[in-house]
N, C-alpha and C positions, 0 to 999 in steps of 0.2 A: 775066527774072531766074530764073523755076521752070525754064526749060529749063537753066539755068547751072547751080542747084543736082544740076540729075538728071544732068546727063553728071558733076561730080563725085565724086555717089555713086559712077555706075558707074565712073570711075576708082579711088573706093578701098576695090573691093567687094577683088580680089586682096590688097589690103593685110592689110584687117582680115580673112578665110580667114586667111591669111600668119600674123597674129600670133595666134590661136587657142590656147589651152593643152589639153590631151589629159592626161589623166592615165589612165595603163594599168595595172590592177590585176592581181598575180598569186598563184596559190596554190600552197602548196611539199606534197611527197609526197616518204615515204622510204621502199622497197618498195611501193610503193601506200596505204600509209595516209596523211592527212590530218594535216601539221603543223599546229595551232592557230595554234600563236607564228607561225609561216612567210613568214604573209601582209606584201606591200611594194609597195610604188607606184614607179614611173618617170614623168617628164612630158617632153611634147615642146610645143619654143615654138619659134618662126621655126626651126625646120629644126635646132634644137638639142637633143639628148637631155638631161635632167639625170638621171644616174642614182643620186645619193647627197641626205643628208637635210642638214637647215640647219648641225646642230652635227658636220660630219662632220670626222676634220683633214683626211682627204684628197677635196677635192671630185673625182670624175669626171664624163665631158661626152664623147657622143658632137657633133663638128659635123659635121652633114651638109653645108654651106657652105663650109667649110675641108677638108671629106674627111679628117677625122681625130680620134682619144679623146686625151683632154688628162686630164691625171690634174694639177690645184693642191693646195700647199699651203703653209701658213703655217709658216716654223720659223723662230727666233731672229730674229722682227719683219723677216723677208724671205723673199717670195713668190716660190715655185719651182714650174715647170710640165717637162714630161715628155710630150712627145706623139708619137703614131705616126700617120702617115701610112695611110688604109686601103690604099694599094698595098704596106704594108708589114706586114699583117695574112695571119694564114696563111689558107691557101684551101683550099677545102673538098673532100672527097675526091671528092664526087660529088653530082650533086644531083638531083633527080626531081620527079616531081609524087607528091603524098599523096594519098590518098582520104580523111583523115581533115579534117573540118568542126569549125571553133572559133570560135566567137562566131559566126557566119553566114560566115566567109571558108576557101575552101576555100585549101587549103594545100600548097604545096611542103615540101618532106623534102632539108637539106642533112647532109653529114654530117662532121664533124671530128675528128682524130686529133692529141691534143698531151698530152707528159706523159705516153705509156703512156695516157688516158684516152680514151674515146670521146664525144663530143659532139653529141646529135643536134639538129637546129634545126628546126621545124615555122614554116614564116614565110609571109606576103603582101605583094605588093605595092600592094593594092588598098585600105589601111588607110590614113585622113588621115593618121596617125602614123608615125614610123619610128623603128626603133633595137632592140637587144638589151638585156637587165640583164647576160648576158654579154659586153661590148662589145666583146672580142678576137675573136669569132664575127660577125662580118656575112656573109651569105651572097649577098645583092646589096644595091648601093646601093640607097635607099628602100626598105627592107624592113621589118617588125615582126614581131621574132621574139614568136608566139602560144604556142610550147610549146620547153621545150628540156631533155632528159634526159642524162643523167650515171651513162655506164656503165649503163645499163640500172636502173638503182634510185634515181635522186636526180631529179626531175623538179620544174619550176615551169609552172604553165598561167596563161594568161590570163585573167581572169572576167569584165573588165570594160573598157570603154576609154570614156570618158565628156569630156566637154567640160567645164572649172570656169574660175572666174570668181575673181579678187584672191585667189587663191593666191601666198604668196612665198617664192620659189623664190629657192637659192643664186647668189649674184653670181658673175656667170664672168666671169671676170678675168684673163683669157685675155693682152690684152697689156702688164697690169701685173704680169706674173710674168717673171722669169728662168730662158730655158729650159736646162735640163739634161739628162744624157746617163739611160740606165731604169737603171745601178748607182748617179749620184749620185744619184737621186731613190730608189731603195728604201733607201740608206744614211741619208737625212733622213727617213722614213718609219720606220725602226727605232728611228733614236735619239731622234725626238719621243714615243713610246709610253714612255719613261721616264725618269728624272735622274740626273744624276752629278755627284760633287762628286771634284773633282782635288783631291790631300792634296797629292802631292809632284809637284815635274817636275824631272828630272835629279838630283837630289840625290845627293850625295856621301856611302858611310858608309866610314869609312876609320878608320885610327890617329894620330891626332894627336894629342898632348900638347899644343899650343900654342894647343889651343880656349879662350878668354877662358870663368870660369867665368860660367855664366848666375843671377840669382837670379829665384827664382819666384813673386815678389812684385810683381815687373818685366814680367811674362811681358803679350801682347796674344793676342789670336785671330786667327789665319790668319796668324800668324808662323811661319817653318821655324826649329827649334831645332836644331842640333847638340850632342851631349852625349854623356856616358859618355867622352872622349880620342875622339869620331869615330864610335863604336861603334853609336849612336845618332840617329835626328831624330826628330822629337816639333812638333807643330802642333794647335792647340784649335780643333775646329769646329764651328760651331750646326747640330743636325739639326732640320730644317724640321718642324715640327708634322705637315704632311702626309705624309711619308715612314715613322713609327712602325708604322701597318700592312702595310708594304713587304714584298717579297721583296729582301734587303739579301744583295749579295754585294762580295766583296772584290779585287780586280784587282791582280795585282805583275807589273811587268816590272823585271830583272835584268840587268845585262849587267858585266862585268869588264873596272875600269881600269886591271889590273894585277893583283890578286889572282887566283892560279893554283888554289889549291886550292879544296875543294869544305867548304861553310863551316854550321854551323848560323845560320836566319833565324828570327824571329820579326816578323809582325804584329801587332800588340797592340794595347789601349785602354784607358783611364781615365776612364770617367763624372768629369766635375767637381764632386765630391762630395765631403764629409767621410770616407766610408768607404776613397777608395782615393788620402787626401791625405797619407798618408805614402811611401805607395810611390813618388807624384809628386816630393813633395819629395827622396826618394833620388834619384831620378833625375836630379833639378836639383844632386845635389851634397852633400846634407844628410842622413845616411845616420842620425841618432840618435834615429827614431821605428820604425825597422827592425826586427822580432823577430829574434831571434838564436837558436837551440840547437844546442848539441854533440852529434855523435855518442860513441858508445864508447870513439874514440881522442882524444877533447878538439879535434876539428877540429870549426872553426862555420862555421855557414851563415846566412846573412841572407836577409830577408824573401822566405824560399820558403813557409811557412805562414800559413794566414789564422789571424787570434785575434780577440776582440771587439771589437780595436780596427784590424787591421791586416785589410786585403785586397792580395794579391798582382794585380799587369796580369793582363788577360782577353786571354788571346790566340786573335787570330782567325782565324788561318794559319801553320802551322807549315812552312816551306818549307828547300828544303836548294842552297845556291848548287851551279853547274856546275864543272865542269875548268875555268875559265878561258874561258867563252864570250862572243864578243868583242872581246876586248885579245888572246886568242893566235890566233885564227882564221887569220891569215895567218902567223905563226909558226910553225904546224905543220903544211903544203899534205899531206893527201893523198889523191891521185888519187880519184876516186867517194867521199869524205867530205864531204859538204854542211855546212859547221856553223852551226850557227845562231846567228845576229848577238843574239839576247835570246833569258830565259826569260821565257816568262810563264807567272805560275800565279791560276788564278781560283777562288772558294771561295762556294760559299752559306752565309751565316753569318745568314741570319734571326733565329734563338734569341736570336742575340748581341746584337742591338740593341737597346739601351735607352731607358729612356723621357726620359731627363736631355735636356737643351737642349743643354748643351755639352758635347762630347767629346774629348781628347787622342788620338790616334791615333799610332802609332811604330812604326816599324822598326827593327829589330836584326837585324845580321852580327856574327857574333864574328868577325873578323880582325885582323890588328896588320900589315898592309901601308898603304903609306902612299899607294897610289892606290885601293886597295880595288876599290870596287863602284858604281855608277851606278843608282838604281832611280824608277822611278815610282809612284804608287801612286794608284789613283783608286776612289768607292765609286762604285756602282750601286744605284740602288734602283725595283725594277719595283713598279709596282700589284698590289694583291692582284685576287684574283679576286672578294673577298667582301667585306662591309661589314665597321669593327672593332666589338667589345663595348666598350661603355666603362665592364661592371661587370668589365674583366679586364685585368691591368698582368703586364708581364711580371716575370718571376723569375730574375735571373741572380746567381750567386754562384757566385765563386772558390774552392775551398779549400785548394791548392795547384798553384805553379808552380815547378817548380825549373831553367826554363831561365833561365839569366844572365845577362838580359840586360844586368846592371852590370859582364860579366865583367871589361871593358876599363878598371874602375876599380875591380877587386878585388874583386867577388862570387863566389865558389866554387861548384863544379861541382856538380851534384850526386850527387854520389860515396860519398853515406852508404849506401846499399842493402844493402854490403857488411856490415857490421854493425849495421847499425838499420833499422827498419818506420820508413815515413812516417806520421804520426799526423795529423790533424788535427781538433778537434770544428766542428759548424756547428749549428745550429739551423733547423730546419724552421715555417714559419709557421702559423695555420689556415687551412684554404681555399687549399692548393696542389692543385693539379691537374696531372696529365700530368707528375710530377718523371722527369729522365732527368739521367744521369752522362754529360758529353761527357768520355772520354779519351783526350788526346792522349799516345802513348809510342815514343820514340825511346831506342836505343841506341848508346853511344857507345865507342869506345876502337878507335884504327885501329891495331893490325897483329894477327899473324895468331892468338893466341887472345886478341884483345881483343872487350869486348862488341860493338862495330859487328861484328863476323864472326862469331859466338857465339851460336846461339837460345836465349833465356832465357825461363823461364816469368813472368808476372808475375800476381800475384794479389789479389784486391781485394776487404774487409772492411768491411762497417757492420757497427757494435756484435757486433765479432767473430763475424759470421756469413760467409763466404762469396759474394760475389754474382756473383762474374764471376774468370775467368780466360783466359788465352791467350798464344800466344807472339806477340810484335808481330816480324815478319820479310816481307821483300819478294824474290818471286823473279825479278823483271821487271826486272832494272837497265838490263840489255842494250841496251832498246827506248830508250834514252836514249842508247846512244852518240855520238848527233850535235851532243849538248850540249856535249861534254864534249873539246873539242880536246887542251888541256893534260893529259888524262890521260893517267897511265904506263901503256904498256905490256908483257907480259911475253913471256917466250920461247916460250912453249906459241900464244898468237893472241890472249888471252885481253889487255881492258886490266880496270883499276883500276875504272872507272866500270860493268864489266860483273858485279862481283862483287854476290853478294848481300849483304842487310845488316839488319840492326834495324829494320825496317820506315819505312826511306826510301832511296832512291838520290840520288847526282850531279843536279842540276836537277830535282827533283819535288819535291812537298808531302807530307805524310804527313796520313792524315783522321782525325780523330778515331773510336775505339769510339762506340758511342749504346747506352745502357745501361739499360733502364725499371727504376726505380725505385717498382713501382708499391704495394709495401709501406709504403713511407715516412712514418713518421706524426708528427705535429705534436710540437716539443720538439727536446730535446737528441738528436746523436748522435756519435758516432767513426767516420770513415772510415780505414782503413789499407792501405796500397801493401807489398806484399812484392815486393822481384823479386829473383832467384839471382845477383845481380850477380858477375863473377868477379873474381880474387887482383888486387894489382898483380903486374909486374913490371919492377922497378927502378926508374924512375923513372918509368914508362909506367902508366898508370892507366884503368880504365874508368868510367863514368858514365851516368846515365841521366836525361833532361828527360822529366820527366811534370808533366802539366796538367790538372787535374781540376776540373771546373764541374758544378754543379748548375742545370739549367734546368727552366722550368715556366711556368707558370700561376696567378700570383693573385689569386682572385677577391674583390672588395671587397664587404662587408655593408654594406647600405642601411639 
């Protein structure tokens, strides 16, 4: 019976070797100095490297068994792998024997070239262990890279290679994953490091008089509204508790179902709040909580000023439709003009984000075509880099917007410039910090001395001082030709889309001014907008969409 047990054992001495954990320590240098933080471990179990930590999303795994790095990971509750073959691992330029000694294992010198970078590998074969923390560098099968630099200045050494005991190490799950090509998998690899909330998909903004009116009393969340005769969709979304400290950007793709010309867009929002529940209700149709004032010549304008009780939509993207990209594309072939099937325009609007639960989000086309425009619209919102304060809420206020977005059910341009200053008062809180003036300013009036072609100064007052002035003008239209199929051209070479303009072109955004405000003190004040708007003529008119926010920082007393 004891001789049974000993042949046994000695049957499962190669086992238990076999199943052994190594954990290989290394330390990071950048010009030869000593990273603290730097320091990371690798382990190897049956002939498998684990190179990443428990909470990692993307586990990697050299297998020396399978002869090949397996990059798992977890996204939308389905497990996706991505692995390469080491015969399909690039090979190394040259390899030699080192005379340099590390941990007692003297050492070969392999050397790699990828990426313009240089990659040198300091490795043995004579180590229980195998594998690189670089795992696209193996320089022989069974090898353990002990040192590996990076371009001559970034180096990691080995300290340590030690034997442990009920360490747990990440599940590889190798054939409970679905394997995919290295772009699908860097593509789920990008979009799990952040979240997105899809507003619209295909939605129609067009001219339609026959839109059943909506009341907004009625209204649900993650309903698509159409509104304004078309003009308009509008959708109320809950932002997730966790997303408030985000880097929040704004995504629009555009494409034309018929509408040719080149069109004012507005993105905008509505915190679902008492402060901007009159604006919402205009836009559902209910226009008698609206401020109104007349200019000089008794011509009114609605809900373009904020007052105590009224705030104007917060708009998050001022964008400007194309010639006709997409619905004319093949209507107007010419030869080396590639046109482009969608606009898309993307914008970081972090500032903009508020702290409210639920938000309205809308687009507007001014157009009066009856197949319009097809647009998408979805939010992104990246992790910060940083913890949030939670003695600090953000500060967003409106205090004038004069683009229309009611045009398509009788909201007026904003066209007073010409003989009136935009007024508005707002109040300042205590304990703002970091105040800045986002403004956004477009000019408008298309032919040839209308303001879109016209450089106008425009100038801008708190409590009649001065704070900012400039001409808003774009000299770059040109670079956009490819948008803009439907556009006219003229007899010189020259098209429509290449002219310059009031600082926006054919299919681009125009970016807000960023203004500090670092004067700005607690209390009442008056902001005023001058701009040199010019004459009519005849029945042709020029105008100007300005959109003026005050953002910041307000800190809460304890």
């Amino acid at each position: 019976m004891l001789k049974q047990i000993s042949l046994l054992f000695l049957l499962l001495l190669p086992w238990l070797s076999f199943s052994q954990t190594y954990k290989i320590t290394y330390k990071s240098y950048s010009n030869g100095k000593y990273q603290e933080d730097g320091d990371f471990s690798i382990y190897f179990k049956e002939n498998i490297v684990y190179l990443s930590s428990q909470n990692a999303k993307v586990q990697q795994f050299t297998d020396f068994n399978k002869k090949e790095n397996s990059k798992i990971m977890e996204f939308e509750n389905n497990l996706y792998r991505n692995s390469t073959a080491f015969s399909e691992l690039l090979k190394p330029e040259n390899i030699e024997n080192s005379t340099e000694t590390i941990l007692g294992y003297k050492c070969k010198l392999a050397v790699f070239y990828s990426f313009s970078n240089k990659i040198e590998v300091w490795f043995t074969d004579k180590a229980p262990a195998y594998g690189n923390p670089y795992s696209a560098f193996i320089p022989e099968e069974k090898s353990l890279a002990l040192k590996v630099v990076v371009n001559g200045n970034r180096e990691i050494i080995a300290s340590e290679i030690q034997k442990v005991k009920n360490i747990e190490l990440p599940e590889y799950q190798y054939d409970k994953a679905v394997k995919i090509s290295d772009s699908e998998f860097e593509e789920k690899v990008i979009l799990s490091r952040y979240s997105r909330l899809s507003i619209f998909e295909n939605a129609q903004i067009n001219f339609d008089t026959d839109i059943e009116q909506i009341n907004l009393e009625n209204t649900e969340p993650d309903v698509v509204y159409h509104l304004s005769n078309g003009g308009i969709v509008l959708k109320k979304v809950r932002i997730d508790e966790s997303f408030k400290n985000s880097y929040f950007y704004v995504e629009l793709d555009v494409k034309s179902n018929g509408d040719a010309y080149d069109r004012t867009g507005s993105v905008f929002m509505l915190p679902d709040n008492d402060d901007f529940r009159p604006m919402l209700k205009a836009i559902f149709g209910d226009k008698s909580e609206m401020p109104v004032f007349e200019d000089k010549y008794g011509e009114k304008y609605q809900g373009m000023i904020a007052t105590s009780e009224f705030l104007p939509q917060i708009e998050l993207m001022r964008f400007f439709t194309s010639f006709g990209a997409g619905h004319f594309n093949t209507l107007r072939p010419i030869n080396n003009y590639p046109w482009a099937e969608k606009i898309t325009y993307k914008q970081d609007v972090s500032q903009l984000l508020p702290d409210d639960e639920y938000v309205w989000f809308g687009v507007f086309i001014g157009n009066y075509d009856k197949g319009g425009h097809i647009i998408n619209l979805k939010l992104s919102f990246y992790p910060s880099f940083g913890s949030a304060d939670e003695n600090v809420q953000k500060f967003i206020l409106p205090v004038f917007n004069t683009v229309n977005i009611l045009e398509m059910s009788g909201q007026n341009y904003g066209k007073f410039f010409k003989s009136d200053t935009l007024v508005s008062e707002f109040t300042v809180p205590e304990n703002l910090e970091n105040p800045v003036l986002l403004y956004t300013s477009t000019g408008h009036g298309g032919w040839g001395s209308g303001d879109e072609f016209v450089p106008k100064m425009n100038k801008i007052f708190i409590d009649d001082k001065e704070i900012y002035s400039f001409i808003p003008w774009r000299y770059d239209c040109a670079t956009y030709r490819f948008s803009n199929p439907a556009s006219g051209n003229f007899s010189n070479g020259l098209s429509s889309s290449d002219l310059s303009r009031s600082n926006w072109c054919p299919g681009t955004l125009t970016q807000p001014e960023y203004i500090p405000l670092s004067n700005l003190t607690p209390g009442k004040h008056v902001i005023k907008v001058v701009i040199a708007q010019g004459e009519d003529e005849g029945s042709s008119f020029s105008h100007w969409s300005v959109f003026g926010c005050i953002v910041g920082e307000e800190t809460t007393v304890k």
